[in-house]
LOMIKE-633299 format. One line per 2 residues: number of its first residue (from 0); their letters; for each residue x, y, z of N, C-alpha, C. Coordinates in nm, 3 decimals. Example, Ala and Ser with C-alpha at 12.3 -4.5 7.8 and 13.67 -1.06 7.14 Angstrom:
% residues 2
0 = AS = 1.319 -0.569 0.780 1.230 -0.450 0.780 1.320 -0.330 0.780 ~ 1.285 -0.225 0.708 1.367 -0.106 0.714 1.290 0.003 0.787
END
This chain:
% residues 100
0 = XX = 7.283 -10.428 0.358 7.199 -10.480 0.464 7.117 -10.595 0.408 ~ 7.102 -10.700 0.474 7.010 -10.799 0.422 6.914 -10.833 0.529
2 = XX = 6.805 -10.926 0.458 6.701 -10.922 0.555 6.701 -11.050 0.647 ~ 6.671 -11.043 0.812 6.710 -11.166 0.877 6.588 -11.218 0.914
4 = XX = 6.481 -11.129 0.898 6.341 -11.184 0.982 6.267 -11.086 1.020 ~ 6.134 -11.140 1.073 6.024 -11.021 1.108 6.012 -10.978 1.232
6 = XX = 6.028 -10.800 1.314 6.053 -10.781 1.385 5.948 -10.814 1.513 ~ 5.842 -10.889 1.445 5.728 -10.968 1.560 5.799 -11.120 1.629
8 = XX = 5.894 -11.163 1.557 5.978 -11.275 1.649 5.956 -11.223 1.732 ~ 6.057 -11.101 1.764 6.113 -11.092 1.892 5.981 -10.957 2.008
10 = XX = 5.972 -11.007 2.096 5.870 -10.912 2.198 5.930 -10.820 2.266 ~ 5.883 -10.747 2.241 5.946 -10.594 2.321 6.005 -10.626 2.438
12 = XX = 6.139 -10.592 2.469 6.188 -10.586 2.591 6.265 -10.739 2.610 ~ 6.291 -10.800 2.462 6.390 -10.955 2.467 6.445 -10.944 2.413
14 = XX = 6.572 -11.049 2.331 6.622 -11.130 2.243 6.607 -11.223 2.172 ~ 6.623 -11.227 2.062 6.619 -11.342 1.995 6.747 -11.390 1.891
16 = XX = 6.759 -11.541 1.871 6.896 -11.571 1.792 6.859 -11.595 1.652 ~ 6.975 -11.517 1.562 6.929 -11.544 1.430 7.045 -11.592 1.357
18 = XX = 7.061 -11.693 1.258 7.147 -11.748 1.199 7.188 -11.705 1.079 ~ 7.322 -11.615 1.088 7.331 -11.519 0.955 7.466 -11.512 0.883
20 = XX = 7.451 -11.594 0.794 7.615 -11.647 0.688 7.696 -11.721 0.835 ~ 7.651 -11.791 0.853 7.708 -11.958 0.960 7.733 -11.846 1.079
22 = XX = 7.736 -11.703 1.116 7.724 -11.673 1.214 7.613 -11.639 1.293 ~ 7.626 -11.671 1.474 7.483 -11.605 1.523 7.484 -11.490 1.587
24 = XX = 7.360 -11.444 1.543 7.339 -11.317 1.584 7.245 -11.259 1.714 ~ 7.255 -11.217 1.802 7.152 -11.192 1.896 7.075 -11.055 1.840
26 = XX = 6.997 -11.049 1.820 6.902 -10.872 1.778 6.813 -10.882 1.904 ~ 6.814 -10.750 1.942 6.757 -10.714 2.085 6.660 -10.602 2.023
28 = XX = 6.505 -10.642 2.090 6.418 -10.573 2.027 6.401 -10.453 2.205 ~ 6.437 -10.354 2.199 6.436 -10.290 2.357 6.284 -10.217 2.334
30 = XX = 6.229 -10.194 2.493 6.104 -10.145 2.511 6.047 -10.019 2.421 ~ 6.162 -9.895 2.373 6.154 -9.781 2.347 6.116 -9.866 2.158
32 = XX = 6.109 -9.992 2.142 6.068 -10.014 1.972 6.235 -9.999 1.906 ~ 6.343 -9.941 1.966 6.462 -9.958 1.920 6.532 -10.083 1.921
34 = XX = 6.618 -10.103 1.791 6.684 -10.277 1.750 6.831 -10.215 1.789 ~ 6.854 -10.357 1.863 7.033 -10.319 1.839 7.077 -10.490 1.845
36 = XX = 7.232 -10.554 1.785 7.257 -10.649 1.742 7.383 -10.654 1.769 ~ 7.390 -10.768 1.825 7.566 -10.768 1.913 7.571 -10.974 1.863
38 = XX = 7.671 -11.013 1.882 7.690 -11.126 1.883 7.607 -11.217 1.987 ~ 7.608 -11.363 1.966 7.503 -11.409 2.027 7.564 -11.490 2.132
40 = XX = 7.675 -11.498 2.136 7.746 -11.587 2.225 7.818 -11.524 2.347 ~ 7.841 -11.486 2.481 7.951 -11.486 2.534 8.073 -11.497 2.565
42 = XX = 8.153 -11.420 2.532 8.292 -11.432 2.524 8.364 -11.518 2.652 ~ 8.286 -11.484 2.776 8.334 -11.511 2.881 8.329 -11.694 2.915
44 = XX = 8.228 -11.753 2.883 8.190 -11.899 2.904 8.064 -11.933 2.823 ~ 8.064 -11.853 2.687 7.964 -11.889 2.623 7.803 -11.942 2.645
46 = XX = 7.736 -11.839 2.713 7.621 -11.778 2.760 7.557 -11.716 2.643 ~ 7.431 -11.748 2.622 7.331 -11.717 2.489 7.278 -11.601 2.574
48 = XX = 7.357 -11.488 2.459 7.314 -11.319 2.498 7.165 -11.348 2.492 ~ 7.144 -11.367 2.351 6.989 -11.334 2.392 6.911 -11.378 2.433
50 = XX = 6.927 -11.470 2.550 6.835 -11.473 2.698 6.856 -11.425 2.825 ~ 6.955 -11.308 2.808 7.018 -11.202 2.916 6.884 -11.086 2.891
52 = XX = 6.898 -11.043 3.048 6.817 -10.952 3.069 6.858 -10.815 2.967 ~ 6.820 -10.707 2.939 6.850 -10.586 2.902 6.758 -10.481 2.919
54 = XX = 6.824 -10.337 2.886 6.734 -10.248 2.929 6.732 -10.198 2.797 ~ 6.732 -10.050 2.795 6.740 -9.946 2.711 6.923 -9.918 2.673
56 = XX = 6.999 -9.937 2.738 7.181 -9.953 2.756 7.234 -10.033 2.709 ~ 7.196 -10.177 2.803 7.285 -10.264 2.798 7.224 -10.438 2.811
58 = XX = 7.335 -10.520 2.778 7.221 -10.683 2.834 7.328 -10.707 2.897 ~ 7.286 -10.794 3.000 7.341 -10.898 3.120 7.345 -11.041 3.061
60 = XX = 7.474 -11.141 3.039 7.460 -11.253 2.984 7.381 -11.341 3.128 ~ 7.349 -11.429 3.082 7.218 -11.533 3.197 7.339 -11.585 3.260
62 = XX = 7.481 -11.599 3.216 7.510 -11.697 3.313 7.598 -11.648 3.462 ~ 7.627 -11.587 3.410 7.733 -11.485 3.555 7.706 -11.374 3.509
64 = XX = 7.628 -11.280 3.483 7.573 -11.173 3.487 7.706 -11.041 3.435 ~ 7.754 -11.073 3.366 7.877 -11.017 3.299 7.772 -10.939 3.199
66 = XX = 7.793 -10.807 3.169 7.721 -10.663 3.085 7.841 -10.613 2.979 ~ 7.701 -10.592 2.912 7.801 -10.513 2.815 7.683 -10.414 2.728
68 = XX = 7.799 -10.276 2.669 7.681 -10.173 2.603 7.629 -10.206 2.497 ~ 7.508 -10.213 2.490 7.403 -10.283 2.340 7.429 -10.205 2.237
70 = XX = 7.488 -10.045 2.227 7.514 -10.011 2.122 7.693 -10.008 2.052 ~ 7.746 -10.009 2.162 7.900 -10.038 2.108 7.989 -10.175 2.118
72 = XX = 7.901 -10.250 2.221 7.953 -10.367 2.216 8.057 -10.367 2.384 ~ 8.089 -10.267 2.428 8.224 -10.246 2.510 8.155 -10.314 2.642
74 = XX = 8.243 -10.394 2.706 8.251 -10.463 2.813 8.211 -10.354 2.955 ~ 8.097 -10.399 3.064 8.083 -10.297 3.178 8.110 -10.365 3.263
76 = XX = 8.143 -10.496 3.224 8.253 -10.602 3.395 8.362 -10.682 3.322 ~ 8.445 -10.627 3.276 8.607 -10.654 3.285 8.618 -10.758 3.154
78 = XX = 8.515 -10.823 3.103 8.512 -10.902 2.979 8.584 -10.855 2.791 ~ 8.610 -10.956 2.731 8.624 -10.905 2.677 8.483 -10.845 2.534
80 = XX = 8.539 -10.714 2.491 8.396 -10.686 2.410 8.333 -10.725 2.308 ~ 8.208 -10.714 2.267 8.119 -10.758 2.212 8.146 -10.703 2.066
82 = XX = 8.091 -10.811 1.889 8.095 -10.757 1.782 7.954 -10.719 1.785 ~ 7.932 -10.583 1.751 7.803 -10.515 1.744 7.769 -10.482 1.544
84 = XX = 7.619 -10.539 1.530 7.572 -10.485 1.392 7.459 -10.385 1.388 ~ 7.519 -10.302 1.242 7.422 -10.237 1.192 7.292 -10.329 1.207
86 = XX = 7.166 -10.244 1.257 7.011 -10.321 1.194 6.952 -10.207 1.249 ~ 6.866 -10.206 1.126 6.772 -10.151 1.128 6.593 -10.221 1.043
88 = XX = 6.499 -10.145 1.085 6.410 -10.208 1.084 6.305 -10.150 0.903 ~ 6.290 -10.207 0.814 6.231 -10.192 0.728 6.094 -10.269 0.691
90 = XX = 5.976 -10.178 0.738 5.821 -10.242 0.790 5.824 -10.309 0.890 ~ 5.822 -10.467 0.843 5.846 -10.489 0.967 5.958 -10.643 0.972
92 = XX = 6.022 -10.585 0.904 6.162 -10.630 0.840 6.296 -10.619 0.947 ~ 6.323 -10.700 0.974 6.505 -10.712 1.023 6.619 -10.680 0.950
94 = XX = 6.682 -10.571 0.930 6.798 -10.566 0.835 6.939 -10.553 0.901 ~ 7.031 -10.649 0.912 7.147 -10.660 0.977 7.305 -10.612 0.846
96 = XX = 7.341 -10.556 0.914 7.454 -10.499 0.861 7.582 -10.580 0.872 ~ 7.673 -10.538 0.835 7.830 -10.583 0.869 7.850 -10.544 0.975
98 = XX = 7.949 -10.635 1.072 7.960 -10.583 1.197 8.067 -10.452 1.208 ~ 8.037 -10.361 1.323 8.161 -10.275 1.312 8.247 -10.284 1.403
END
């Protein structure tokens, strides 16, 4: 795991993009204080995940509202799916994993 940034970037209940070995990453800081980390781009027409809405589940990309699950990555409107990373939070540390 390495470290990407401090988990005060991002405000409860957003996204933010982080630039990690020439790839980007979206880390989603959700209301419950839980991190989850999916790719930052849209598969569908390349829409910046992390300015899609999300809940506690899932994010909505901003541009045609195409979803997908924040913890596995799997498509919930017909797209194809998302690379999802390990992260977890150390103080108040960002730690992103290899994707699975």
């Amino acid at each position: 795991m390495r470290p990407i940034g401090s988990v005060h970037e991002i405000p409860p209940g957003e996204g933010r993009t982080f630039a990690v070995d020439g790839q980007m990453i979206a880390v989603f800081r959700l209301r419950d204080g839980s991190l989850r980390a999916t790719q930052a781009v849209c598969p569908h027409k390349g829409g910046p995940l992390a300015d899609g809405q999300i809940d506690l589940k899932q994010v909505l990309c901003p541009l045609h509202l195409n979803a997908w699950d924040l913890t596995t990555g799997c498509s919930l409107s017909g797209q194809p799916d998302l690379a999802v990373y390990p992260v977890h939070l150390d103080h108040d540390t960002i730690l992103l994993g290899d994707p699975t």
